[in-house]
MARGUMI-151436 format. One record per residue (C-alpha): y, z, x; residue in one letter. Coordinates in steps of 0.1 Angstrom, whole numbers, plus 5000, padded with zeros to 4 digits. Layout:
BEGIN
<v->Y w->Z u->X residuo->A>
...
END
This chain:
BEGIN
<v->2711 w->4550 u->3883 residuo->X>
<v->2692 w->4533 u->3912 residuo->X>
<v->2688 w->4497 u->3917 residuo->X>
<v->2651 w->4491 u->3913 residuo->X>
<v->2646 w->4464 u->3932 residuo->X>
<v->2656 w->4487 u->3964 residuo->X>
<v->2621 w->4502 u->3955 residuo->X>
<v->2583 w->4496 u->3961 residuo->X>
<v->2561 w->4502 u->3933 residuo->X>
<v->2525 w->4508 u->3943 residuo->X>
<v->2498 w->4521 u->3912 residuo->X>
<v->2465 w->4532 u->3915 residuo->X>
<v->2436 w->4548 u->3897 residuo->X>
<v->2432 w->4580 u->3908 residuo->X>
<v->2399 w->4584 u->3887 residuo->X>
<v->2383 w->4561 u->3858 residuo->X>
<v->2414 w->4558 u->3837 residuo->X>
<v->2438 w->4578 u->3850 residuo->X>
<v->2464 w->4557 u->3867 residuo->X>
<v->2495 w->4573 u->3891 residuo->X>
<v->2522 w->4550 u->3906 residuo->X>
<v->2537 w->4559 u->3945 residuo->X>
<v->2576 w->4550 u->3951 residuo->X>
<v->2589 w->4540 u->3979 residuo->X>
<v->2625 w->4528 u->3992 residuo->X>
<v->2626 w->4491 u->4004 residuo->X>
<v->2638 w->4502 u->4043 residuo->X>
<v->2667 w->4476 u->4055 residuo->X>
<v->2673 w->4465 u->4084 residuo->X>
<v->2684 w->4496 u->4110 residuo->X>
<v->2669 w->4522 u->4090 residuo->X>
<v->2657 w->4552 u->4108 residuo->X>
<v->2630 w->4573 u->4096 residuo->X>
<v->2638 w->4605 u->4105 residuo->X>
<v->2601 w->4635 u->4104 residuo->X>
<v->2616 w->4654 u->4077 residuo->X>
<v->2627 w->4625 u->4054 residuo->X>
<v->2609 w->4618 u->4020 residuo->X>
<v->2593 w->4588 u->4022 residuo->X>
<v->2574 w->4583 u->3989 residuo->X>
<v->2576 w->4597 u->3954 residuo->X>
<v->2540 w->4595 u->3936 residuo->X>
<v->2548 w->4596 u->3889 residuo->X>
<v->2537 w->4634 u->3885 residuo->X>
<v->2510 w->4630 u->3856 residuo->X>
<v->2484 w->4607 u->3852 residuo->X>
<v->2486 w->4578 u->3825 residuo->X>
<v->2463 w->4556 u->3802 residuo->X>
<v->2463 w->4517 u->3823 residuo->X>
<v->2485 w->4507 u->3849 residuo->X>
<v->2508 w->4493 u->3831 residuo->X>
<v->2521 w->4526 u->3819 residuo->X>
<v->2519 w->4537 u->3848 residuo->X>
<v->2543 w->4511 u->3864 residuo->X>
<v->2565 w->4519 u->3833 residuo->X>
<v->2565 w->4558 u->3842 residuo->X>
<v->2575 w->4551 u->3881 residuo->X>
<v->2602 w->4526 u->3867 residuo->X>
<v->2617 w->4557 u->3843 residuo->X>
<v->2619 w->4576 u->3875 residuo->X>
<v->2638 w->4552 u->3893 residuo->X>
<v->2661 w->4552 u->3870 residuo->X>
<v->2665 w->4594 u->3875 residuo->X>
<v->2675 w->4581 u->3908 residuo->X>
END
């Protein structure tokens, strides 16, 4: 299980009430970013309000 505080949660409303949270890994200091690398993870279906959809990126952390 991932720590979830070594991820950025970003939501947004894709259209009128359909919400979608992006993940993204906190970089640390000396972290290299390589052109292949995976950078974000957007929650694959849409939910109701944004707090679900904070709730759905936070149940995919946890996958981590």
């Amino acid at each position: 299980m991932a720590d979830i505080s070594k991820f950025s949660i970003v939501t947004y409303e894709r259209k009128p009430g359909r919400w979608r949270a992006a993940i993204t890994r906190k970089a640390s200091s000396g972290d290299v970013v390589r052109g292949e690398e995976v950078r974000s993870v957007v929650t694959p279906d849409d939910d109701a309000s944004e707090p679900d959809a904070e709730l759905a990126a936070r149940k995919l952390i946890s996958k981590f």
